[in-house]
N, C-alpha and C positions, 0 to 999 in steps of 0.2 A: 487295592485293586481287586473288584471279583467280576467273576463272569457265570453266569446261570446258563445248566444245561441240562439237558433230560436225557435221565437211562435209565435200561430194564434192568429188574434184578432179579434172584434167585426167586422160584416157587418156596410159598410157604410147608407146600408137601413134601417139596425134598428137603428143608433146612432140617424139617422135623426128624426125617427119618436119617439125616446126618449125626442129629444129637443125637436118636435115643440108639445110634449102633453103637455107642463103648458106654453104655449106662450104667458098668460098673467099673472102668477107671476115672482119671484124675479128666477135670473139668475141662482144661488145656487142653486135657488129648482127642477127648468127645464130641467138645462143644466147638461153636461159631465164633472166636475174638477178631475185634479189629483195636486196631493202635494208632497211636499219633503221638508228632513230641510234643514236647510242651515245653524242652529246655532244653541246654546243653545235656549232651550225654544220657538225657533223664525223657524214658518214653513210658505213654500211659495205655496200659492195656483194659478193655472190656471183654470180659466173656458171657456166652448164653450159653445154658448147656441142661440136658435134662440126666439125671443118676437117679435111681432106687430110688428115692427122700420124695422126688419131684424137680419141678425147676427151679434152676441154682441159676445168679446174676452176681456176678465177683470182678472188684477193681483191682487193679498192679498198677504200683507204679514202679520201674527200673531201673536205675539210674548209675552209673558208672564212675567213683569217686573223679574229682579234678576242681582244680582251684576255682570252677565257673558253679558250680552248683554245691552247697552246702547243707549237711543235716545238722537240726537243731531236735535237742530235749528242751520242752519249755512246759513250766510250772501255771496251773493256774489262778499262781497269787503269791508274791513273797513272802508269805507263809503257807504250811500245806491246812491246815487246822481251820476248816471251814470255808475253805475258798474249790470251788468247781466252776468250768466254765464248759459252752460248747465248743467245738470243734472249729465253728463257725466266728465264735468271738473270742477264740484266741486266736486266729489267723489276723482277723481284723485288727483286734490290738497289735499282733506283729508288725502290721501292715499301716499302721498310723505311727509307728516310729520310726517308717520308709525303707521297711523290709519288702521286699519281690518276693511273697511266697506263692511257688510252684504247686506246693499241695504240701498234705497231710494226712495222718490218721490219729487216733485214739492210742493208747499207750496202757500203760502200767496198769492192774486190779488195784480196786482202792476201795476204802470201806465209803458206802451210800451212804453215811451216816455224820460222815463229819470231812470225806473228801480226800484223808490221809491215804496216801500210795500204800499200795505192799511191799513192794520191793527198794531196791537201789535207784536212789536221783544223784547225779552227778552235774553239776553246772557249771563250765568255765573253769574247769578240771577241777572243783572242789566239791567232795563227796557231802553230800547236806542229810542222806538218809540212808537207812541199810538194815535188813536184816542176815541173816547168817545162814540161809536155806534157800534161796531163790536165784534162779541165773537172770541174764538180763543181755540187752545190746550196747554195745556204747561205741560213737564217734570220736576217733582219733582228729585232730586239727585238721588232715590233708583231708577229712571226707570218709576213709575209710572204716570199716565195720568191723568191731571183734564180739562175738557171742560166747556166754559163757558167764560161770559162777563167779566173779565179781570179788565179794569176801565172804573167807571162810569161816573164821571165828574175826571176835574183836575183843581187845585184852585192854584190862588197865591197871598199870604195876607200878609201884615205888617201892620203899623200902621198908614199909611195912610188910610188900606180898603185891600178890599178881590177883586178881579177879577176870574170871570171860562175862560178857554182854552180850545180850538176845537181841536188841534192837535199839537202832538210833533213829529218836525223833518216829517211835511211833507208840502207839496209846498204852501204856502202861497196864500188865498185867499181870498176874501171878504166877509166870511163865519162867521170868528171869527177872535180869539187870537189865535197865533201861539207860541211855542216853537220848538229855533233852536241852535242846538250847532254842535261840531266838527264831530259827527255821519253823520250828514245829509250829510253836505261838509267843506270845508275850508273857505269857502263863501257864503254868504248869498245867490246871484244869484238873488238878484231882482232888478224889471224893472219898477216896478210902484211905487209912491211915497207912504209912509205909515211914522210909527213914531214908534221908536225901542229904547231898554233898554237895555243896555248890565251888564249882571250880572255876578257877578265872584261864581265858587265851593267855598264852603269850602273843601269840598272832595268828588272829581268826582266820585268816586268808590261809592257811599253810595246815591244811587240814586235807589230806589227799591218801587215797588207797595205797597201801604197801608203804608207806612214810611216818612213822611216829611224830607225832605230837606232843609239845610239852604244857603241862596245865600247874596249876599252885591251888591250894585247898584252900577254900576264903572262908567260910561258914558252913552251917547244917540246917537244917529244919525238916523236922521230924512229927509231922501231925495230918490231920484229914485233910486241911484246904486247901484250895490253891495258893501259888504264891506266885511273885514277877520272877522273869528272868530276864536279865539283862541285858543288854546288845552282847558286852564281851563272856558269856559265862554260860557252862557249859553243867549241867545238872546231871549228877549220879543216883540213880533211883533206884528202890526195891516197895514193893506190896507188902505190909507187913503178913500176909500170907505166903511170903514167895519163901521156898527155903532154900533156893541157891546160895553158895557160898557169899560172903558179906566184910566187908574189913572194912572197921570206923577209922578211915585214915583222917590224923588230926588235923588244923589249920595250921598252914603254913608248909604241909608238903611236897614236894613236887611228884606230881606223877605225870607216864607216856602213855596218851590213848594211841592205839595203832588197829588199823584196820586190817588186815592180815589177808593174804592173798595168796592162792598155789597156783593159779595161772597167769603168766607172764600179759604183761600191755595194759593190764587195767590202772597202772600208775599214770598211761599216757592219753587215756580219753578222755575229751575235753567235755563230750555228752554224754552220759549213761541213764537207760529207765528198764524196769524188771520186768520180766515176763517168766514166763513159765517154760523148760524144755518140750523142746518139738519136737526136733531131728539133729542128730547127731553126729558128725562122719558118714552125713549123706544115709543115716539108716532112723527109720522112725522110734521114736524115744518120749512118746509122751507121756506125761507122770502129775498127776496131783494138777489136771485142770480141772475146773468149777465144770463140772454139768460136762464129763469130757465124753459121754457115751451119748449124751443129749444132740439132734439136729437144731442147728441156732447157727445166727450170725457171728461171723468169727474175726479178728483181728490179728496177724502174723508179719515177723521179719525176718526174713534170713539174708543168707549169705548166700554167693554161688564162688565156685574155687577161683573165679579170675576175679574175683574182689567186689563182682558187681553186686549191687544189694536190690534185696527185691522187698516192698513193704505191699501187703495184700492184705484182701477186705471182702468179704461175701457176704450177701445180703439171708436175713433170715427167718423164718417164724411167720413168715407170708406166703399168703399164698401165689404173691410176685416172684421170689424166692423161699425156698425152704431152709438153707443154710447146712453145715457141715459137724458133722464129731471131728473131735480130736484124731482117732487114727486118718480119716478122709482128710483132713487139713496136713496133716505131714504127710500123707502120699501128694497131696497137691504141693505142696512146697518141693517137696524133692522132683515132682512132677516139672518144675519149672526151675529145677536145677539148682538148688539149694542143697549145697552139703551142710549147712547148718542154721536151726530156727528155734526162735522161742513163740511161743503163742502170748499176746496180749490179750490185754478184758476182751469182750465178748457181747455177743447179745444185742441190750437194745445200747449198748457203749462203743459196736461200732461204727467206726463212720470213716469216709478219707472225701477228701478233698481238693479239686487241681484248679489250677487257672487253665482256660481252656485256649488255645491258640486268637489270638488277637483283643484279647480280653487283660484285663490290667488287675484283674482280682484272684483270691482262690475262691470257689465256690464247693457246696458239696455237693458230692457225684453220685452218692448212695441212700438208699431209703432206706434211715432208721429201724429198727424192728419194732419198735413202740411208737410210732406214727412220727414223733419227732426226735430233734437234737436232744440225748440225754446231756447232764452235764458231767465231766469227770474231772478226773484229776491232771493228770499232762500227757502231754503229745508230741508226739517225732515229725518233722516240719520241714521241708524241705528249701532251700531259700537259694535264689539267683543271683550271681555276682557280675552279669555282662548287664547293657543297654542295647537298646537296637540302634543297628547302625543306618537303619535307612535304604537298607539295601536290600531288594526280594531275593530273598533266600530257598523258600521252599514254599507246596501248593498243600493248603489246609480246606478240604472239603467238607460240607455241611450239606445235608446230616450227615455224621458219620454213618449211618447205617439204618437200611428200614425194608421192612417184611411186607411183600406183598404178591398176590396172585399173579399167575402168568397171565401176561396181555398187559397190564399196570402198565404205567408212567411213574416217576418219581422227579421233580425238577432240584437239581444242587446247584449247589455257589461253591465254585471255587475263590479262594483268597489265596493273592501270593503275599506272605508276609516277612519280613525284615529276617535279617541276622540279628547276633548281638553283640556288643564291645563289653571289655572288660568294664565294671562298674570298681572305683579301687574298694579294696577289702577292710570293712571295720567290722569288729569282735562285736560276734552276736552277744544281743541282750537279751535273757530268757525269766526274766522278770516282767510278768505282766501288772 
């Protein structure tokens, strides 16, 4: 049902002189936003606003955990080893195996180069990647968000002796000990000579943060090339440059990988993806972001103290938008009430995505900083669990919003569009 109607709206002399009177706080508090939902509990914010940089255009989306709306971590290929997608076709792929997604955005830093994340992937509560320096987000079952360092070391011991690992399932380097199994690739992929373990599951499935694992030592191979690795088997690796500690545990041993954790709850998220410290106890804390004194478009999630999660996206490196540094992006996060956040990739990586009120798709909401959809590695996705019920529930006007002279006309359409019913709940699949 719509109905077109015409109204006046704000001078563009006054909107102007609206933004630029806090051109040195947080975006929220300066600028022009309008909202709209777009789900249960989950509303999408736009802001215009000018600061020092120039003008800044930044998405939110809000959403308040509950059994109707769900976040997903989703990979762009069940392996990480040369699979990238957009933003754009990994909703659609979501959404061709008759997922309702809401929106999205960009995720984890990942190398250009081959696609591998930086940080911690968690899927369906089994941890498939991790280093040992990086914090991250990750969703509990109910929807809920916990931010925060993930794992701290990760050990591998038998009775030979105990070893730590720098990283699982990512590109091997002379840095440390590596852990690689059928996640990463089908192949090891190395070039330089090192000395490797190959270990068999007991049960691939039961591989989760703060839970040891038990493994048996099946073989070795010890040379430049690559070799297979298996569905069931889990590879111990060093560089022969690396001079971390090394123990040639023999065949036939058993040892426990364990993922090792000093903050409680990360045994219980079903989604996890890495990013880098924002804000911390509601105070800014940014540390070791790419390019963090640089203005660019920026990617961020936090938390606010009633649990509600906020996912935000500013546009950059244009002259449509300029985009934000790291300290401006954690005052705009605490600005909108986040006592905790990590900063994701960045740049021309980000992007977010919603279905727009009567619309049956997600679309993207944001212009790229490199004119289009880059491709990355994985994304946080937000997915609807009701149907409509048929019933007009609330008034969705179009355009949301538009700048013109005083005197002006503008004609809108209101739509009253549905509620929605429980849709019943099947376990996200985050394998595209």
């Amino acid at each position: 049902m719509k109905h077109p109607f015409t109204a006046r709206l704000l001078s563009v002399g006054f909107c102007a002189t609206l933004f630029l009177g806090a051109a040195q706080g947080a975006l929220i508090d300066g600028g022009f936003t309008y909202s709209y939902r777009i789900g249960s509990g989950t509303t999408y914010h736009n802001t215009y606003a000018v600061n020092s940089a120039g003008t800044q255009r930044a998405n939110a989306i809000e959403y308040k955990p509950s059994p109707n709306v769900s976040p997903m971590g989703v990979r762009s290929g069940t392996q990480f080893y040369g699979n990238k997608k957009t933003l754009s076709q990994a909703a659609a792929a979501l959404e061709a195996q008759g997922y309702d997604v809401l929106g999205g955005i960009n995720a984890d830093f990942f190398s250009t180069e081959n696609g591998i994340p930086t940080g911690v992937v968690v899927d369906n509560g089994r941890i498939i990647a991790c280093n040992t320096w990086q914090s991250a987000v990750g969703f509990r079952a109910d929807g809920s968000a916990l931010i925060g360092q993930p794992v701290t070391s990760i050990t591998v011991s038998g009775s030979s002796g105990k070893v730590g690992v720098y990283g699982y399932n990512k590109m091997r380097t002379a840095v440390g000990l590596y852990l690689l199994d059928s996640y990463y690739y089908n192949e090891t992929r190395f070039s330089t000579p090192g000395q490797s373990i190959i270990l068999e599951y007991e049960n691939k499935a039961d591989l989760r943060i703060g839970h040891p694992a038990t493994f048996r030592v099946v073989g070795r191979n010890d040379g430049t090339t690559s070799f297979p690795i298996a569905e069931n088997q889990m590879v111990l690796t060093r560089r022969a440059d690396c001079t971390a500690p090394w123990i040639d545990y023999p065949d036939g041993e058993e040892l426990t990988i364990t993922f090792n954790s000093m903050m409680a709850g990360w045994d219980e998220v079903k989604y996890a993806v890495g990013g880098k410290t924002l804000v911390t106890n509601g105070q800014s804390t940014p540390t070791s972001i790419d390019r963090g004194s640089s203005n660019c478009a920026r990617t961020a999630v936090g938390t606010k103290a009633d649990g509600t999660v906020v996912l935000f996206e500013v546009d950059g490196e244009t002259s449509y938008s300029r985009g934000l540094n790291a300290n401006a992006l954690a005052a705009e996060m605490i600005a909108r009430g986040c006592v905790s956040a990590v900063c994701l990739d960045g740049g021309g990586s980000s992007m977010m995505s919603i279905q727009r009120p009567g619309e049956a798709t997600s679309k993207l909401i944001s212009k790229p900083s490199g004119g289009s959809e880059r491709k990355v590695s994985n994304f946080i996705f937000l997915v609807n669990h009701k149907k409509p019920d048929g019933i007009p529930t609330y008034l969705y006007m179009e355009p949301s919003v538009r700048y013109v002279l005083p005197g002006a006309a503008v004609p809108f359409t209101v739509s009253a569009l549905p509620g929605k019913l429980p849709i019943p709940y099947q376990a996200a699949r985050a394998l595209l």
